[in-house]
C-alpha positions as CSV (number, residue, x, y, z in Angstrom):
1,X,223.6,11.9,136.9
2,X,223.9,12.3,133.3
3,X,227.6,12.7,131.3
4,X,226.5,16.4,130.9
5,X,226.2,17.4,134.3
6,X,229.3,15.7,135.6
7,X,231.6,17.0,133.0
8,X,229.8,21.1,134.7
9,X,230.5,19.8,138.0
10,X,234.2,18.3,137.0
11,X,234.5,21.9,135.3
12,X,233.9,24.2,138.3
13,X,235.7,22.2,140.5
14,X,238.9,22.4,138.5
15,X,238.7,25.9,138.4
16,X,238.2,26.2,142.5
17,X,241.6,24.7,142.8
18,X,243.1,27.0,140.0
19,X,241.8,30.0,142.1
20,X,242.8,28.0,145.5
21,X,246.4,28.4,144.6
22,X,246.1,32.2,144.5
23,X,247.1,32.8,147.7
24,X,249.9,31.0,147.5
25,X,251.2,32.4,144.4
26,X,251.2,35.4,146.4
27,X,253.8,34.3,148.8
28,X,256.2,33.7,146.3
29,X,256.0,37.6,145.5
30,X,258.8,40.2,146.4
31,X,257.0,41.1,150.1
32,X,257.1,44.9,148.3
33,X,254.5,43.8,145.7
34,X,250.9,45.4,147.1
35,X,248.0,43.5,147.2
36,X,246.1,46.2,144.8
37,X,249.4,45.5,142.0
38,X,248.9,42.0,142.5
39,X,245.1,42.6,141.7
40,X,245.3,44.3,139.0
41,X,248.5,42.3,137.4
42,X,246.1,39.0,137.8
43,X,243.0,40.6,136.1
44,X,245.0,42.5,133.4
45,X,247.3,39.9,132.6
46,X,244.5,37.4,132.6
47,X,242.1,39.3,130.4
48,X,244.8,39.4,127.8
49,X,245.4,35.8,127.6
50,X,241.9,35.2,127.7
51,X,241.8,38.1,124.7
52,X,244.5,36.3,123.2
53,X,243.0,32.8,123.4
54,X,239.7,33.9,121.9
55,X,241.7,35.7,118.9
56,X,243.5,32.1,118.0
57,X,240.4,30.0,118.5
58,X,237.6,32.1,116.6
59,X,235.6,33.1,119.5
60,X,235.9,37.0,119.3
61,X,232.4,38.2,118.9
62,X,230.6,40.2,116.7
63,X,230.2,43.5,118.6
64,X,227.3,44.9,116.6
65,X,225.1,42.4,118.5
66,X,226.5,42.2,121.7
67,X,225.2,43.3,125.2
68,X,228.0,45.5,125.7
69,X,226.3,47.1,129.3
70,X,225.4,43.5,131.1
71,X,229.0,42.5,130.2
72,X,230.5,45.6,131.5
73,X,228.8,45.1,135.0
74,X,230.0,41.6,134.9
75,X,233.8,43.1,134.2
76,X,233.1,45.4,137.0
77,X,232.1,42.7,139.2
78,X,235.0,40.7,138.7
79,X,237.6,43.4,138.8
80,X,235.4,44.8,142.2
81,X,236.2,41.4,143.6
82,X,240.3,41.7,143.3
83,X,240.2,44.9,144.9
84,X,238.0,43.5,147.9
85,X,239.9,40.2,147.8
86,X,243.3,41.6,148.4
87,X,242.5,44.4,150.4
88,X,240.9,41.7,152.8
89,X,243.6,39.6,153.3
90,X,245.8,42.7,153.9
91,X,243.5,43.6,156.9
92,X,242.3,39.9,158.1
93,X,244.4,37.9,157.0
94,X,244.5,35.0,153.8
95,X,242.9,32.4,156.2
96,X,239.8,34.3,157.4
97,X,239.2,36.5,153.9
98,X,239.4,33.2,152.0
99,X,237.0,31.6,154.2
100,X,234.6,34.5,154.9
101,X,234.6,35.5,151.1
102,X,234.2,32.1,149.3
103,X,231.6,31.3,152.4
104,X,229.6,33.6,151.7
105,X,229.3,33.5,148.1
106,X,227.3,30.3,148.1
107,X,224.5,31.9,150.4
108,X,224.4,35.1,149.0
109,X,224.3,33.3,144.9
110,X,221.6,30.9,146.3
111,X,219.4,33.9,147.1
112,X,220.3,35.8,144.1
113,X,219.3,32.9,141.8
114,X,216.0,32.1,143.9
115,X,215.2,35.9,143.4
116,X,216.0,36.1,139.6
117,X,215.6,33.1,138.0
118,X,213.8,31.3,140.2
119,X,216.4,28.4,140.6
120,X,215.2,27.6,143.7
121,X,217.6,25.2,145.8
122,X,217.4,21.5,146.6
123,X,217.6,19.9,150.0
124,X,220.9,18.8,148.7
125,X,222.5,22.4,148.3
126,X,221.3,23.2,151.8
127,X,222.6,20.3,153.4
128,X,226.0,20.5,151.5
129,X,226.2,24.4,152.0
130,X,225.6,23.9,155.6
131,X,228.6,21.3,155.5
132,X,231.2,23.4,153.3
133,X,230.4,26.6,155.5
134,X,230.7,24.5,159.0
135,X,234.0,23.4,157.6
136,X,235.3,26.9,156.9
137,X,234.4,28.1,160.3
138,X,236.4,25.0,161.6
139,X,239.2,26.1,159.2
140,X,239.6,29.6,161.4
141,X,239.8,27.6,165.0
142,X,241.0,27.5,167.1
143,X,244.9,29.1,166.5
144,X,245.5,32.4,168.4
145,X,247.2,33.8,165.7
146,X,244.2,34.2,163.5
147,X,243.6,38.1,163.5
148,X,239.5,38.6,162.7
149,X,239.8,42.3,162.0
150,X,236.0,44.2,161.4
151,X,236.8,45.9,158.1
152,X,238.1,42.8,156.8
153,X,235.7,40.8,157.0
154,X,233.3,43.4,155.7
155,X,235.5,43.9,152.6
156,X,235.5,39.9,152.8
157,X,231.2,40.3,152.9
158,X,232.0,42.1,150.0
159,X,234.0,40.1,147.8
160,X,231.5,37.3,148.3
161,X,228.7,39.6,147.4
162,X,230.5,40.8,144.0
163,X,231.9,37.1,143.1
164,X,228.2,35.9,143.8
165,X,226.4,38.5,141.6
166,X,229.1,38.0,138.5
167,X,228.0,34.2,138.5
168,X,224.5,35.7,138.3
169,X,225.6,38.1,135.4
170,X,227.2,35.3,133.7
171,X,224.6,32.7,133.8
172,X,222.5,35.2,131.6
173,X,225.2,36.2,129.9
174,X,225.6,32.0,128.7
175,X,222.3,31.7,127.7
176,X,222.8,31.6,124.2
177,X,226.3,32.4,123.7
178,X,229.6,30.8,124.1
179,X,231.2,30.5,126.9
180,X,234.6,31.4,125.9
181,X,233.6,34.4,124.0
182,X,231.8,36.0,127.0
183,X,234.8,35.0,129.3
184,X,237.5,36.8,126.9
185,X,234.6,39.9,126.5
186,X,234.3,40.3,130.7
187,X,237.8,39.4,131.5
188,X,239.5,42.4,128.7
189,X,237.3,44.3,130.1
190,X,238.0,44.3,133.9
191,X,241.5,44.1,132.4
192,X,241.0,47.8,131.0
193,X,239.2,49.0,134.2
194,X,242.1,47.6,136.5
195,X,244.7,49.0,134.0
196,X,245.0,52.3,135.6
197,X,245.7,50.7,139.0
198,X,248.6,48.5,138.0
199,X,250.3,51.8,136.6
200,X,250.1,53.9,139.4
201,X,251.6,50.9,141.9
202,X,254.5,51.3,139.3
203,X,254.7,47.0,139.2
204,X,258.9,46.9,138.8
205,X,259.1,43.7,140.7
206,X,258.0,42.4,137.8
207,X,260.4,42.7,135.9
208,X,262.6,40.7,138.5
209,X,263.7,36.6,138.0
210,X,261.0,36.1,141.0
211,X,258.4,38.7,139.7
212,X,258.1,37.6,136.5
213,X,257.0,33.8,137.1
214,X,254.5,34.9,139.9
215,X,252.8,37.4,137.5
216,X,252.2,34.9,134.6
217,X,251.0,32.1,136.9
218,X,248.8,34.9,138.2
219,X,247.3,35.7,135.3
220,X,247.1,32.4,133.5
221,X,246.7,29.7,136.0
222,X,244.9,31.4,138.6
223,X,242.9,33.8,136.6
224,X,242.3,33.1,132.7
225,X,242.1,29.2,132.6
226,X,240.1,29.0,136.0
227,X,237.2,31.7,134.8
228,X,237.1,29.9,131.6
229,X,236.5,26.5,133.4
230,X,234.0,28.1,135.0
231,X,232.2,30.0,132.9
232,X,232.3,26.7,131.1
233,X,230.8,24.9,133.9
234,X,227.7,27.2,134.3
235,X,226.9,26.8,131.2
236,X,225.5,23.3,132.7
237,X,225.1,23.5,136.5
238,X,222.5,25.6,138.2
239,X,224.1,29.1,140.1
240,X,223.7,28.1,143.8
241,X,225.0,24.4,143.1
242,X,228.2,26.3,141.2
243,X,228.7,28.4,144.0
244,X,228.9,25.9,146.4
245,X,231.7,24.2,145.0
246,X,233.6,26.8,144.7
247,X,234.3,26.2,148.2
248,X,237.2,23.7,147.0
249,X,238.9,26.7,146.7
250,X,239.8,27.5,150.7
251,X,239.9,24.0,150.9
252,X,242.6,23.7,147.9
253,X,244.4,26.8,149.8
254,X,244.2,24.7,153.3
255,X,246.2,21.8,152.0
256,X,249.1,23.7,149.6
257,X,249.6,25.5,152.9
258,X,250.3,22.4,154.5
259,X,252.0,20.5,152.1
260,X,253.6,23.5,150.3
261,X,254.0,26.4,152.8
262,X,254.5,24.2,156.0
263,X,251.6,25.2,157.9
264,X,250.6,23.7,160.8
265,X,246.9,22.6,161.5
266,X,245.3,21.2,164.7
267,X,242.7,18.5,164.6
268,X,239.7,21.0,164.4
269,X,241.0,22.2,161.4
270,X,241.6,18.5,159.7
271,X,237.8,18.4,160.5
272,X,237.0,21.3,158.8
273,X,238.7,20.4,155.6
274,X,236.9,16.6,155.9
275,X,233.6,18.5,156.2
276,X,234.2,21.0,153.3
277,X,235.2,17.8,151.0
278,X,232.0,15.6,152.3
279,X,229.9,18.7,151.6
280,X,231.4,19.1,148.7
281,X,231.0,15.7,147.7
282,X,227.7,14.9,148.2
283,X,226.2,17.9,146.5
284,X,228.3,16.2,143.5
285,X,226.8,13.1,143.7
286,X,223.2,14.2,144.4
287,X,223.5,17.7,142.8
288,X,220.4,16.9,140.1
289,X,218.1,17.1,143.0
290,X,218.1,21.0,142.1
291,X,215.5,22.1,140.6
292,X,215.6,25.0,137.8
């Protein structure tokens, strides 16, 4: 595997376990703050450093010839996902409508690509999907107190459909463009289009001592350096690949829950998180195999 291709697949992994922390982030919140505020504060406050970070380095682009629409429905996708995210894990639960949502998004971006670019999958992305969406199923067995609530995981569905078709949207928006400048474009953007929201759930909290640090991490951590990794990582990987290893992200989640939170997992689970990392692994190591 050439130098090129390990530094895509080094990228998108980094920003899986930037994302993976999201969740628990959250915790750390006063228990007032609603999941819809918390959306909004991570994609607002993240487009703005992303805004910000593209100001200092040169990267702002010249409007006149930029594709204003396909990076508006790439905004729109992004900001869709908070709302779907969120609003999942207030009806499921973070366990299931991490797993159900980043599970999905694989599949659903494999079949996307196929469809319209023709990136058609190697055995390798099969065989190491199959392994990272076997391991996130583990992930949910076999405690009682996992609540799989039907709306949830539709709105889970949902999130994974979104996140799936904004890589899509991305890819052709990094054709021939940098990858920074389309990040700091899409992610002002869905800033501005989840602005209104974060007013109307007045955020106060924050503007407490523990508001304030979970709103920056929020938007700088687990929202404006992640998407930039990522989007950086495209640039070099093939979509369905990408996807797939996004799946570090539950995994990521999984183990700050443990080792963070104090969570308790029973030995299923410790095989699901060993066949999410293998999966992950070995579409690392034989990830050329794809064929563009």
């Amino acid at each position: 595997m050439s130098m090129v291709i390990s530094k895509g697949y080094i990228l998108i992994l980094l920003a899986s376990v930037f994302w993976g922390t999201s969740g628990t982030a959250q915790t750390f919140a006063p228990e007032y703050a609603s999941p819809a505020a918390i959306g909004a504060i991570r994609m607002s406050g993240g487009g703005l450093v992303l805004f910000f970070y593209a100001l200092l380095t040169n990267k702002l682009p010249d409007l006149r010839n930029w594709p204003i629409k396909i990076s508006f429905y790439a905004a729109l996708c992004i900001s869709a996902y908070q709302l779907f995210f969120f609003s999942a894990v207030r009806e499921t639960g973070v366990a299931v409508a991490t797993v159900v949502t980043m599970g999905s998004s694989p599949v659903l971006a494999g079949i996307m690509a196929w469809i319209a670019y023709q990136e058609k999958p190697g055995l390798s992305w099969y065989f190491a999907t199959f392994l990272a969406i076997a391991g996130c199923a583990l992930l949910l067995l076999p405690e009682g107190e996992t609540v799989v609530e039907p709306l949830g995981i539709l709105l889970s569905l949902g999130g994974g459909a979104v996140y799936a078709l904004y890589a899509l949207i991305s890819k052709d928006l990094l054709q021939d463009r940098d990858a920074e400048t389309v990040i700091s474009v899409v992610g002002l953007l869905g800033g501005f289009i989840l602005f209104p929201i974060l007013v109307t759930n007045r955020p106060t909290w924050l503007l407490e001592a523990r508001g304030l640090p979970v709103g920056l991490y929020l938007g700088i951590f687990s929202m404006a350096l992640p998407y930039l990794l990522f989007n950086l990582g495209l640039t070099l990987v093939p979509v369905s690949n990408a996807m797939t290893l996004t799946l570090t992200e539950p995994l990521t989640a999984a183990l700050l829950g443990i080792f963070l939170v104090g969570e308790r997992l029973v030995f299923l689970n410790y095989i699901g998180l060993f066949t999410i990392l293998a999966g992950i692994t070995f579409l690392t190591i034989t990830g050329r195999e794809t064929r563009n």
